[in-house]
C-alpha positions, 0 to 999 in steps of 0.5 A, spaced: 705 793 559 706 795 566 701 798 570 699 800 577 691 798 580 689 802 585 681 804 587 676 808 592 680 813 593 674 817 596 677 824 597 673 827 602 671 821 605 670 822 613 672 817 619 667 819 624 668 826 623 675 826 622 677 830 616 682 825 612 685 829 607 692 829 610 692 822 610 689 822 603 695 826 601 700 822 604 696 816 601 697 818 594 704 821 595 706 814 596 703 811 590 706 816 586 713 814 589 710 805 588 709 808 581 715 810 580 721 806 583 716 800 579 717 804 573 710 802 571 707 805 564 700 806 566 696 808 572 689 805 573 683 808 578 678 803 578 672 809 581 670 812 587 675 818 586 669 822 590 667 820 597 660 825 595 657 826 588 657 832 590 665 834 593 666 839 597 671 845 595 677 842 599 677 835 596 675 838 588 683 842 591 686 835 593 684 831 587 686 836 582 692 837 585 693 829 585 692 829 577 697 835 576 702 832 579 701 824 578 698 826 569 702 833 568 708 833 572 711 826 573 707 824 566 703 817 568 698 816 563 691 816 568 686 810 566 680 812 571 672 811 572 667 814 575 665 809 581 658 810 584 659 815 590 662 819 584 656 824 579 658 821 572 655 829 570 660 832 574 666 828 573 666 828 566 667 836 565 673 838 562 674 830 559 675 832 551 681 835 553 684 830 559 686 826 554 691 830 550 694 828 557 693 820 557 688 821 562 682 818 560 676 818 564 670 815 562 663 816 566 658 813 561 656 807 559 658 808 550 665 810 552 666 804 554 666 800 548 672 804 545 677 801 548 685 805 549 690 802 546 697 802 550 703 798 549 701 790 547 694 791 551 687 794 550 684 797 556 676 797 556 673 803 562 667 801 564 664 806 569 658 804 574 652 804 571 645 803 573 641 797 568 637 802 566 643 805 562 644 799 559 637 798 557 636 804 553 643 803 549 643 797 546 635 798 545 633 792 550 626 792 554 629 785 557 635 789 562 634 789 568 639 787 572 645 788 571 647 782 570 643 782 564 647 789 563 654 785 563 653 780 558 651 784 553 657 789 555 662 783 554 659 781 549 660 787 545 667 789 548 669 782 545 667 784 539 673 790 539 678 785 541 685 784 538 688 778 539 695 780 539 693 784 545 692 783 552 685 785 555 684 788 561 677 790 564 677 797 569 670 797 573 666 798 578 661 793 580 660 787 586 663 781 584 659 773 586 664 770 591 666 778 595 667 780 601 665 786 604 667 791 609 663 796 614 665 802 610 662 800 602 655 802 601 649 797 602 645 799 596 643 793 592 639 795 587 642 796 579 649 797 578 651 794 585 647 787 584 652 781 584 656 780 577 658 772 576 665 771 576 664 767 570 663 773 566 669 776 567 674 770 564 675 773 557 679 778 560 687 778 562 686 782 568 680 785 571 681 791 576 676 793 580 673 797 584 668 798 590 669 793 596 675 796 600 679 790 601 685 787 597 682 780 598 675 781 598 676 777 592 679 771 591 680 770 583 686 769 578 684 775 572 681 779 577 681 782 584 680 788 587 685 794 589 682 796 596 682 803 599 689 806 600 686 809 607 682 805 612 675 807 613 672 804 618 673 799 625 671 793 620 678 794 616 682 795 621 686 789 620 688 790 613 693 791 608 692 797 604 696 799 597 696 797 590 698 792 585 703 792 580 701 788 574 705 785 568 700 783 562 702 778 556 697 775 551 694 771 555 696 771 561 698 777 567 702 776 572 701 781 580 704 783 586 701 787 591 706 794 594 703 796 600 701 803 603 703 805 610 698 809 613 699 816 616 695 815 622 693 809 623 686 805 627 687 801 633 683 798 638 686 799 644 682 796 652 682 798 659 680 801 665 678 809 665 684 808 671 689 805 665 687 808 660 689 816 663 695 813 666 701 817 663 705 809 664 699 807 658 698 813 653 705 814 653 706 808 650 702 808 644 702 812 638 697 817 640 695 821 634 692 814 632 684 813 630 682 810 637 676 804 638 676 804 646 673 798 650 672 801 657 672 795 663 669 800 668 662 798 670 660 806 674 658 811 670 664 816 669 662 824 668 665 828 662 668 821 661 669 822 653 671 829 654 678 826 658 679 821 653 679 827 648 684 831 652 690 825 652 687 822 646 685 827 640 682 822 635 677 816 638 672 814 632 668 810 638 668 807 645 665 801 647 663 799 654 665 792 654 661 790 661 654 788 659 656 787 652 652 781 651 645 784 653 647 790 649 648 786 643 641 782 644 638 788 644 641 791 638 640 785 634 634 787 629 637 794 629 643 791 626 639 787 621 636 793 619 641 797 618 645 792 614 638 791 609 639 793 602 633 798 600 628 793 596 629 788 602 627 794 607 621 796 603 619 789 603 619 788 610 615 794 611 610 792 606 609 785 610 608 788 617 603 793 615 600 789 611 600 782 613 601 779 606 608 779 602 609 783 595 608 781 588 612 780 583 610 786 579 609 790 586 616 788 587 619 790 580 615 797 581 620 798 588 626 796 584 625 801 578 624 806 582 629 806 587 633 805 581 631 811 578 631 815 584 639 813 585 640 815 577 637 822 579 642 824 585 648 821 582 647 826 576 645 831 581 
C-alpha cells in the first residue's frame, strides 16, 4: 500500500496578518500533482485541517474546494483527523455520508478503534482527544494523562489487528524526544502532554500531525509530515512537503516530495539607505515574506510605512543595534510567553502567595483548564 503523509494544513492560517490562502491553495495543488505522479492509493491528513474551531467562510470555501477535487474528481480515498486547532463537532458534520466517497474523517475517540482496511493495511484514525474523553470511554477514573489515555488506546487498537496486514496509526499528538517550532501551540495540558515513543512501536508507520517540521522527530516507524507552508520566522529554514510511504507487514519504507512555496520567508539585513536602493531590492524577490534587520541607530520617520511601499509583505523589523540590551530586557517576557498554562498559574500562585501549590491544588488547575479547552473546541 502506497499512501501520501501530509498534516497541518491550517486553512485560514494567517502570517503576521497576511491572508495565506492563495499559498495554501497552490500547496495543496502541489500535493495533488506529488500524489498523482507517486500514483499513491490513499491520502493521509494527519489534523489541523483548520487554523480556528471556528473557520471563516473563505477558508470553509478553500477546504471544500480541496476535498471535491482531491476525493470526487481525481478520486483519492482521504484518511484525516480532527487535530487540536480543528471543533471535532464542527468538523464531523456531513461525515456518514463522506465515506460513501473513501473519505473517512473521524473526530471522536470511539471512531478510532474501528480501523479502515485498504489494500494489505488497517489504518487506525486517531483524532486529538483531551483524557477526559478517555477517562469516560473506557469507564477509568484513573486517566489523567494522556499518557495514561494512550496505552489503554493502543492497547485496545492492538486487539483489532490482522496480522497479515500492516499497521498504521494517524494521529495528533506530542511525541517524547520532538522539536517544536514558533508557530505550534503552547498549550500542554490534556491531549498535547508528551506520549513516549515506546508506545508507538506496535505500528508499521505512525503519521502524525501537530509539530510543523518534517524532522522534529527522529524515529524509524513514526514521523511528523510538517506544514506544506511556513508559518513563522522559526521555520524559515525548513523543508516543507509530504512523505510517500510503502507499507509491507512488518515494515515500511519512506521518501520525502518536497513542497516549493508560493512566497517565501526570507531574512534580509541592511541599512534603511541599503534597503531602498533600487541596485538592492531589485535583486531580490520582493513578493516574498520579509524579516528585516535594520543597522541604523537614528530614528527614521514613517520608517515602515517606506519599507511598505517597495516591500509590500514584512512580518517584522528588527533594529539589530542595541540588540543585546533589548534581549536582557525581554528575558522574563519570553519566558512567560513560552510558559505552558498550568505553569503560568503555578508562577501566579507563588509570587501572591509566597508558598508553592499542592498537589491536589495543582490537579484542580489542570482539570479545569482541560475542561475549559474541551468546551471551545466544541463550540
Amino acid at each position: 500500500m502506497r499512501f501520501l503523509h501530509t498534516a497541518d494544513w491550517h486553512i485560514g492560517k494567517k502570517l503576521h496578518g497576511y491572508d495565506l490562502l492563495e499559498e495554501q491553495a497552490d500547496a495543496f495543488q502541489q500535493i495533488l500533482t506529488i500524489a498523482k505522479n507517486e500514483e499513491v492509493e490513499v491520502i493521509v491528513i494527519a489534523g489541523d485541517l483548520y487554523d480556528r474551531s471556528v473557520p471563516s467562510v473563505e477558508a470553509i470555501d478553500v477546504f471544500n474546494r480541496m476535498i471535491v477535487e482531491m476525493n470526487l474528481q481525481e478520486k483519492f480515498p482521504v484518511l484525516a483527523i480532527s487535530g487540536n486547532h480543528d471543533s471535532s463537532t464542527r468538523l464531523e458534520t456531513g461525515g456518514p455520508w463522506f465515506v460513501q466517497s473513501d473519505f473517512h474523517l473521524n473526530t471522536r475517540l470511539d471512531q478510532a478503534f474501528e480501523p479502515v482496511e485498504m489494500g494489505n493495511t488497517q489504518f487506525f484514525l486517531l483524532p486529538y482527544f483531551e483524557p477526559i474523553s478517555a477517562r469516560l470511554y473506557f469507564d477509568n477514573e484513573e486517566i489523567r494523562t494522556i499518557e495514561q489515555a494512550m496505552k489503554e488506546v493502543i492497547s485496545a487498537m492492538k486487539k483489532r489487528f490482522k496480522p497479515d496486514r500492516a499497521h498504521v496509526l494517524v494521529s495528533h499528538f506530542f511525541v517524547a524526544g520532538s522539536e517544536k517550532s514558533d508557530s505550534e501551540t503552547k498549550l500542554m495540558v490534556g491531549g498535547l502532554d508528551t506520549v513516549p515513543l515506546s508506545l508507538l512501536e506496535p505500528f508499521d508507520y505512525v503519521a502524525l500531525g501537530h509539530l510543523h517540521g518534517k524532522n522534529a522527530l527522529q524515529a524509524e516507524n513514526a514521523r511528523y509530515s510538517g506544514s506544506p507552508l511556513k508559518f513563522s520566522l522559526s521555520e524559515m529554514n525548513q523543508k516543507k512537503g509530504v512523505w510517500i510511504v510503502d507499507t509491507e507487514v512488518d515494515k515500511s519504507t519512506v521518501k520525502f516530495k518536497e513542497i516549493t512555496p508560493l512566497r517565501d520567508i526570507l531574512q534580509i539585513e541592511g541599512s534603511f539607505k541599503e534597503l531602498m536602493a533600487q541596485d538592492f531590492y531589485e535583486s531580490i524577490d520582493r513578493e516574498n515574506y520579509l524579516h528585516i534587520q535594520l543597522t541604523d541607530r537614528a530614528v527614521i520617520p514613517n520608517m515602515m510605512n517606506q519599507l511598505r511601499q517597495i516591500y509590500p509583505r514584512v512580518i517584522g523589523v528588527e533594529r539589530l543595534f542595541g540588540r543585546e540590551e533589548r534581549q536582557k530586557k525581554n528575558e522574563t517576557k519570553k519566558e512567560i510567553k513560552t510558559l505552558a498554562p498550568t505553569e503560568l498559574v503555578n508562577q501566579f500562585f507563588s509570587e501572591v502567595t509566597g508558598e508553592e501549590m499542592t498537589q491536589q491544588q495543582q490537579m484542580w488547575i489542570k482539570d479545569n483548564l482541560e475542561a475549559l479547552h474541551q468546551a471551545e473546541r466544541g463550540k
